[in-house]
N, C-alpha and C positions, 0 to 999 in steps of 0.2 A: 820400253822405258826402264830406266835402273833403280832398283831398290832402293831407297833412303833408310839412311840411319843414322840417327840422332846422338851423340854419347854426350852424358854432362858428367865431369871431373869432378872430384873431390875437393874437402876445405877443412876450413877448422870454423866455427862458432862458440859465443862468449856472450855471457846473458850481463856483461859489462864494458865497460871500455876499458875498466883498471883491469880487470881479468885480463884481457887482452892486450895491454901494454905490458903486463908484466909476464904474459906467454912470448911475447917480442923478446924481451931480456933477458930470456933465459934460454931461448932457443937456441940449441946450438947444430950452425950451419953446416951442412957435409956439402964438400964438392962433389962428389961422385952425383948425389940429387941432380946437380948443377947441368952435369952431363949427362947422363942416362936419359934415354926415350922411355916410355913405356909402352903396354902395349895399346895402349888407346890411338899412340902418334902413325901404328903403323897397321890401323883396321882397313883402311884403303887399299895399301898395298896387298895385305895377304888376301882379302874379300875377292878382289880383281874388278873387273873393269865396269862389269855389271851392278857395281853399288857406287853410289855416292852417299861419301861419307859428311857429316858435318860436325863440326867439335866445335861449339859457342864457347869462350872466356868467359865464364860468372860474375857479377861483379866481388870484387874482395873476396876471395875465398882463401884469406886469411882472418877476416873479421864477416864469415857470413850472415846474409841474412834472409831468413826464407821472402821478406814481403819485395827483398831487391830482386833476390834472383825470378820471383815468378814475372814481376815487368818485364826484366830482360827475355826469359823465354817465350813470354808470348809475341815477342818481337821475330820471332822465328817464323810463324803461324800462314806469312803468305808465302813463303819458301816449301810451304809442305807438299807432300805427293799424296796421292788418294790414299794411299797404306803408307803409313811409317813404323819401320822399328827404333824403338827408345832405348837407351843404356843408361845406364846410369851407376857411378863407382862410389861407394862408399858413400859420403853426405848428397854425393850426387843423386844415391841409388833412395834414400831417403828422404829429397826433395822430389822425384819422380811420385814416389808412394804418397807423398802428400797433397802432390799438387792432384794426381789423378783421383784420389779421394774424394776432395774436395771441388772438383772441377768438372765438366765436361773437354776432354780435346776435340778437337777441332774434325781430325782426320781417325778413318778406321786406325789400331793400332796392331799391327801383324804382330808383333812379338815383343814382350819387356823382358829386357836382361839386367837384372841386379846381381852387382858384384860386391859382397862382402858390405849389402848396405846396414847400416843400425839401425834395431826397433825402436829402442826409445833408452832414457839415459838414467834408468831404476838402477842404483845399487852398481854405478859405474861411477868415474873417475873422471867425467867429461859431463859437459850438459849440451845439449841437440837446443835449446834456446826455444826460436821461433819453429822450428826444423818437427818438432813433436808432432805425431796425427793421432786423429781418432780413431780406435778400433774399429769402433760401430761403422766407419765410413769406409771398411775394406770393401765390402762390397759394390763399394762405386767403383773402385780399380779394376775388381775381378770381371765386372760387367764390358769394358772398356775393351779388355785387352782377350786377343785369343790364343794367344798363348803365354805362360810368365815363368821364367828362368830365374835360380837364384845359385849365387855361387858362393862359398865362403869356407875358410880350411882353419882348420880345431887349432894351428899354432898362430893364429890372428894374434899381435898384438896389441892391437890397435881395437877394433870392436871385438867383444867376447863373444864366441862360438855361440851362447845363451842365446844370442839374439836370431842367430841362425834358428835355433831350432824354435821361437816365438814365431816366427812365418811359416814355419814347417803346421803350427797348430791352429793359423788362424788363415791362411790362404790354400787351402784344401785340392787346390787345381795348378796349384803349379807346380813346376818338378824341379826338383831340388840336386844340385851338387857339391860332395862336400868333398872335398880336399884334407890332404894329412900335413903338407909338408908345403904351402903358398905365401904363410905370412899375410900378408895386407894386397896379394898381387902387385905387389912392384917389380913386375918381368917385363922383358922385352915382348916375348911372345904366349900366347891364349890362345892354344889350338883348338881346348874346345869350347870356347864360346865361337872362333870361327867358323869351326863344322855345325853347330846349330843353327846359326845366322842364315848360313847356306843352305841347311834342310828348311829352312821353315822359308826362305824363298823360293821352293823349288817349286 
């Protein structure tokens, strides 16, 4: 049987609706965004033939909202395989840590990959909204999953490196990589979340 892996993308959240429309009006569009893959679009292909990949749309993840997105994923739940690996990018990686917090999944969880996700929105420039978890409830995650990945590089513009090192102190079991020179991961290619994906199927 093939590997399953689950990846959920990133978004933006707004503890308003004006916040939000006035994030719309000021946004300013880049075509390259427009065109560019990342490397989420091409986990299948470099993984090989042996995984199936699945990449849910969230709902609005330009206006997210933690109580929309968990309906939607648990919409996922009869598709599962006896083991799944979970991804999760940024608000992505953050919706993963909260929902397993506070949740039981369904299925064993072979391995979580968090990539450049946010702790929480202390003394930042953005607010995580619904998106926030309890500390106290890491160890429902830790219990969950048997192995947990986290990637995130010091020229983040986007979440500040701080937050990296907030799971470095309060998730004791998972192994950490850090990056000099990623930005937010907006690359084509992730070789090494590939090669770990691959080790921990093996």
């Amino acid at each position: 049987m093939k590997r399953q892996v689950i990846c959920i993308h990133g978004g933006e959240t707004f503890d308003s609706y004006k916040e939000y429309f006035s994030f719309l009006k000021k946004y300013k569009l880049n075509k390259d965004n427009l065109i560019k893959k990342r490397w989420a679009n091409f986990l299948e292909e470099n993984l090989g033939k042996n995984f199936e990949v699945l990449l849910p749309k969230m709902p609005n993840p330009l206006n997210a909202k933690y109580s929309e997105w968990k309906i939607w994923f648990k919409k996922l739940f009869p598709f599962l395989y006896k083991e799944t690996i979970l991804i999760g990018g940024s608000l992505g990686g953050i919706f993963l840590v909260k929902y397993l917090s506070e949740n039981k999944f369904p299925k064993k969880i072979k391995g979580l990959f968090l990539v450049a996700p946010p702790f929480d929105d202390k003394n930042h420039n953005y607010s995580l909204a619904d998106f926030n978890f309890k500390i106290k409830n890491l160890k429902n995650l830790e219990k969950q999953c048997k192995q947990i990945n986290i990637y995130h590089s010091k020229d983040d513009p986007i979440v500040p490196f701080t937050d990296f090192k907030k799971y470095k102190k309060y998730l004791l079991r998972a192994n950490f990589y850090e990056f000099k020179n990623r930005k937010h991961f907006g690359q084509e290619k992730f070789p090494e979340i590939i090669k770990s994906i691959k080790n921990l199927a093996k």
